[in-house]
C-alpha positions as CSV (number, residue, x, y, z in Angstrom):
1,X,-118.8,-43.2,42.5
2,X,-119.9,-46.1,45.0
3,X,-122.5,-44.8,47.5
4,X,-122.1,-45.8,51.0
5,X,-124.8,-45.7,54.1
6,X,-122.8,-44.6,57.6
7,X,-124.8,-45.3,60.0
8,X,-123.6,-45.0,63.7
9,X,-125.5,-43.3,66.7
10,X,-122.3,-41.4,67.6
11,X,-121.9,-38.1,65.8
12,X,-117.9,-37.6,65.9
13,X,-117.5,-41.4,64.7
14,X,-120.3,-40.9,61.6
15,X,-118.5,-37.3,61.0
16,X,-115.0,-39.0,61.1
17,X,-115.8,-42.3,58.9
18,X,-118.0,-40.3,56.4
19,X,-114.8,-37.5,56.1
20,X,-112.4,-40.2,55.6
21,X,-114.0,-42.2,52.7
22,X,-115.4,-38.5,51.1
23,X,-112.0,-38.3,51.0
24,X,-111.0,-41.6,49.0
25,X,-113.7,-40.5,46.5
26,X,-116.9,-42.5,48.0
27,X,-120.5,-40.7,48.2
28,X,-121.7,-41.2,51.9
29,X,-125.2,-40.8,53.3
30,X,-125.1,-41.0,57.6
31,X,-128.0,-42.0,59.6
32,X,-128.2,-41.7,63.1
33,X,-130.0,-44.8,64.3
34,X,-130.9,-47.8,62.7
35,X,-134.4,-47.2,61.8
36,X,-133.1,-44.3,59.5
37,X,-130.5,-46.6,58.3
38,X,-133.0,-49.3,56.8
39,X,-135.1,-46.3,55.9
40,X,-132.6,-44.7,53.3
41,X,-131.1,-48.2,52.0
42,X,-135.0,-48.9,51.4
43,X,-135.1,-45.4,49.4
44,X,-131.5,-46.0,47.6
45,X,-131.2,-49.8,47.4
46,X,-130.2,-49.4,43.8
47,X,-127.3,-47.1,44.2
48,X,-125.8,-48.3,47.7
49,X,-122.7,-50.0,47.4
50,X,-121.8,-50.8,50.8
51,X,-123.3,-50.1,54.0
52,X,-121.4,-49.4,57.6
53,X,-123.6,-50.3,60.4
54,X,-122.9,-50.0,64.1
55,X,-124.5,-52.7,66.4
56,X,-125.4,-50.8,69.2
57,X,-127.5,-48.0,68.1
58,X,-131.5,-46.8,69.1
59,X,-134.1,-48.4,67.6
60,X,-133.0,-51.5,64.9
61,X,-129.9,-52.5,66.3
62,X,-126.8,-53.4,63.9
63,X,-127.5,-56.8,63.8
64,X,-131.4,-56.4,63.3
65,X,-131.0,-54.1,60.2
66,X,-128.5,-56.5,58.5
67,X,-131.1,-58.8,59.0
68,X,-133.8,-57.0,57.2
69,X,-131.4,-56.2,54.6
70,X,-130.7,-59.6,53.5
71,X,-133.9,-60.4,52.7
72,X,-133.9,-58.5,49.9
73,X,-130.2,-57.6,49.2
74,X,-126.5,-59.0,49.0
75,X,-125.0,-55.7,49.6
76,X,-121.7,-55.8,51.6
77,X,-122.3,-54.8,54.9
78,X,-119.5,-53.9,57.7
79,X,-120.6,-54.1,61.3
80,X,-118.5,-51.8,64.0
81,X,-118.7,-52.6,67.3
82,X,-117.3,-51.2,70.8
83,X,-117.2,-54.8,72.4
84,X,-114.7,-57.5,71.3
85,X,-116.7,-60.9,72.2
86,X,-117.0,-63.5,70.1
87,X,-120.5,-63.8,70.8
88,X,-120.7,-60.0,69.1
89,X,-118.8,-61.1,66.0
90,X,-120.6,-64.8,65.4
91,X,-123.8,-62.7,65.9
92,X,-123.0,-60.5,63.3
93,X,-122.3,-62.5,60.6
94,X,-125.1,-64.8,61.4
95,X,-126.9,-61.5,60.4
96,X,-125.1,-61.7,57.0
97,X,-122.5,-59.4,57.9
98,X,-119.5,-59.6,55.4
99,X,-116.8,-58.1,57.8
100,X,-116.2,-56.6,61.6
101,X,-114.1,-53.7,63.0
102,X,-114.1,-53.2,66.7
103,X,-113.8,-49.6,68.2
104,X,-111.3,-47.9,68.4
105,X,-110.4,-48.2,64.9
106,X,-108.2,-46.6,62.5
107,X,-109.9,-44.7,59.3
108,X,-107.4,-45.5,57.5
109,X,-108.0,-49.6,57.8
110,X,-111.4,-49.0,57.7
111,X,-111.1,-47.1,54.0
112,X,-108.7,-50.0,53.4
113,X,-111.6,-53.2,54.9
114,X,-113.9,-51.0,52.1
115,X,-111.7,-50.7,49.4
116,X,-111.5,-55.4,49.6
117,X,-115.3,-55.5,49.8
118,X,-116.5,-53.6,46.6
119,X,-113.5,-54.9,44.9
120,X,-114.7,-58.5,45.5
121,X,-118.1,-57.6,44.8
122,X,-117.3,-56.7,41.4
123,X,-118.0,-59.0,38.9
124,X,-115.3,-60.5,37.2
125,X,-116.0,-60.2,33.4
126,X,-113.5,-62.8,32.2
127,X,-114.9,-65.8,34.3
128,X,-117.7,-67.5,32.3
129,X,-121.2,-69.1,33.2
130,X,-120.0,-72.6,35.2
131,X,-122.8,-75.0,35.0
132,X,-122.5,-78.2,37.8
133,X,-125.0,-81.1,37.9
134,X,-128.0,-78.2,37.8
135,X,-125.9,-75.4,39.7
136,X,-125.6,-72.4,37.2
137,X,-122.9,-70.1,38.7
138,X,-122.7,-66.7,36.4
139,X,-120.1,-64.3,37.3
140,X,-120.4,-61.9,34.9
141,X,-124.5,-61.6,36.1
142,X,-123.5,-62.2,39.6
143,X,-126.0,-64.9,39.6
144,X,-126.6,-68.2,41.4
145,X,-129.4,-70.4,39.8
146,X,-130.2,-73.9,40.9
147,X,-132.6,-76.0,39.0
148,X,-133.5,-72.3,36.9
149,X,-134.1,-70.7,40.5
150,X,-132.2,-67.9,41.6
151,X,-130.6,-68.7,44.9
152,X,-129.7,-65.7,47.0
153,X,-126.0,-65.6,49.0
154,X,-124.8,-63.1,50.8
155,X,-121.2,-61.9,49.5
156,X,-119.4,-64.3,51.5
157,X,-121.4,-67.1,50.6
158,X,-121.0,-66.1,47.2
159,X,-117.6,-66.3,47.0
160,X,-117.0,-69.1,48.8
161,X,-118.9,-71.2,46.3
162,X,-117.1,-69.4,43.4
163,X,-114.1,-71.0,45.1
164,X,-115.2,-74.2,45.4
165,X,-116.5,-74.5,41.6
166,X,-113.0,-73.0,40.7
167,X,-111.5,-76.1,41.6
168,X,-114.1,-79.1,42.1
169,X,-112.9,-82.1,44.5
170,X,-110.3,-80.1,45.8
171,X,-109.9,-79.4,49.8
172,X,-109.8,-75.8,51.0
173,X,-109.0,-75.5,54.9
174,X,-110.5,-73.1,56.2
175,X,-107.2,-71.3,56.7
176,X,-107.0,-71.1,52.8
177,X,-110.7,-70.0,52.9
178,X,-110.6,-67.3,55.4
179,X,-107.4,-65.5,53.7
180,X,-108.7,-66.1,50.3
181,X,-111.8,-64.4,51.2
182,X,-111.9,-62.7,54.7
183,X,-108.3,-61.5,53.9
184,X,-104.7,-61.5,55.6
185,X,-105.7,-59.5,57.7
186,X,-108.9,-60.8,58.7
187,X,-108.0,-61.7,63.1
188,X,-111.4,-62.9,64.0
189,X,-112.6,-66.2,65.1
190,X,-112.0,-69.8,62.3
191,X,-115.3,-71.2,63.1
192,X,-117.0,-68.3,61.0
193,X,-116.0,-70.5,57.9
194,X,-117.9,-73.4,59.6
195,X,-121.0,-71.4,59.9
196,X,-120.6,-69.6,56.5
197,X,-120.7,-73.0,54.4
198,X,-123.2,-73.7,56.8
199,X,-125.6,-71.3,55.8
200,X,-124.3,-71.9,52.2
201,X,-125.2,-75.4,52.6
202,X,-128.6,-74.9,54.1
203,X,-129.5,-72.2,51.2
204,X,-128.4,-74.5,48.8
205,X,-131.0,-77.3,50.3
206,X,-130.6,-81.3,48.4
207,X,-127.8,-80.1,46.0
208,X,-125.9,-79.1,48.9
209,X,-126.3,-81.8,51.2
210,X,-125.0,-83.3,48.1
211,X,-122.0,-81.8,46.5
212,X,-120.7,-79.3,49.2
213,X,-118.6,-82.2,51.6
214,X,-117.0,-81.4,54.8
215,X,-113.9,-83.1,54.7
216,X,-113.1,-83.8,58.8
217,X,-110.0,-82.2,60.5
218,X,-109.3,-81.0,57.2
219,X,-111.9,-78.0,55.4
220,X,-114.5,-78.5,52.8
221,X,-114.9,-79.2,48.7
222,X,-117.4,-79.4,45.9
223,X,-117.7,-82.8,44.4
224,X,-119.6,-84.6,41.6
């Protein structure tokens, strides 16, 4: 049973999210702010599977705790919100965030943005250890090593690689990127691709400066 942190300052929200996914079989644990949130992913990091965190809360903020999170972890993280701005949702996943709902939401879509994230994070056991020009991509470990160091990605980052090495020198848009990965029904802003593979870039220091090409006007490859 995947374990998931609710954490939202609003009692009838919490109450309502936490009902709804008890109801699809997850385990939920709520916190009310987000210095209790950090506090019991600290205390359950190996058992948490996913993590709901709402920006504006006392204490940590949304974006503040996905922060501290992704120093030590790649779990998926969804970020709720009451604003709409773009500033909100570039802000969040700059944090690491892997997806956004804004408020008012529907439980049921929630349940459903939930159900795509742990399903992605799961490892799939039939792809096998890529190796590219030092890059050492394990699925099956979940594992990124580059030159025998583990490199850490946040799900998205993740995945967009494992797209990339799927098909070296070809050219995902970033159309192709965000419904491969975001999903169909992903309606927030294109240019968080751009700052994804920038961040996947950056992490990935010389090799990506390298191998991972932005290919102008049109998206972005892995090449020799």
């Amino acid at each position: 049973m995947a374990k998931i942190i609710v954490a939202d300052d609003e009692l009838r929200i919490r109450k309502l999210v936490c009902e709804f996914l008890t109801k699809f079989g997850y385990e939920t644990i709520e916190a009310e702010d987000g210095d209790e949130a950090y506090r019991i992913f600290e205390e359950n990091k190996a058992s948490v599977s996913l993590i709901i965190l709402d920006i504006m809360m006392p204490g940590l903020n949304g974006w503040e705790v996905c922060r501290k999170i992704r120093e030590t972890s790649t779990v998926p993280v969804i970020m709720l919100t009451a604003r709409s701005q773009e500033f909100d949702e570039l802000t969040g996943y700059e944090s690491g965030a892997d997806d956004y709902v804004t408020k008012p939401f529907s439980p049921m879509v929630l349940v459903k943005r939930v159900e795509a994230l742990l399903r992605r994070a799961k490892p799939d056991i039939t792809t096998n250890e890529k190796n590219f020009s030092e890059l050492i991509f394990n699925d099956e470990a979940h594992e990124v090593r580059l030159y025998g160091r583990e490199v850490d990605l946040t799900l998205k980052e993740y995945n967009i690689l494992k797209k990339f090495l799927e098909a070296p020198g070809r050219v995902f848009s970033r159309e192709q990127l965000l419904d491969s990965i975001w999903g169909y029904d992903y309606s927030g802003d294109i240019r968080t691709v751009d700052s994804h593979v920038a961040r996947l870039r950056t992490k990935l220091g010389d090799w990506g400066n390298t191998h991972l090409k932005t290919v102008y006007g049109i998206g972005y490859k892995i090449e020799e």
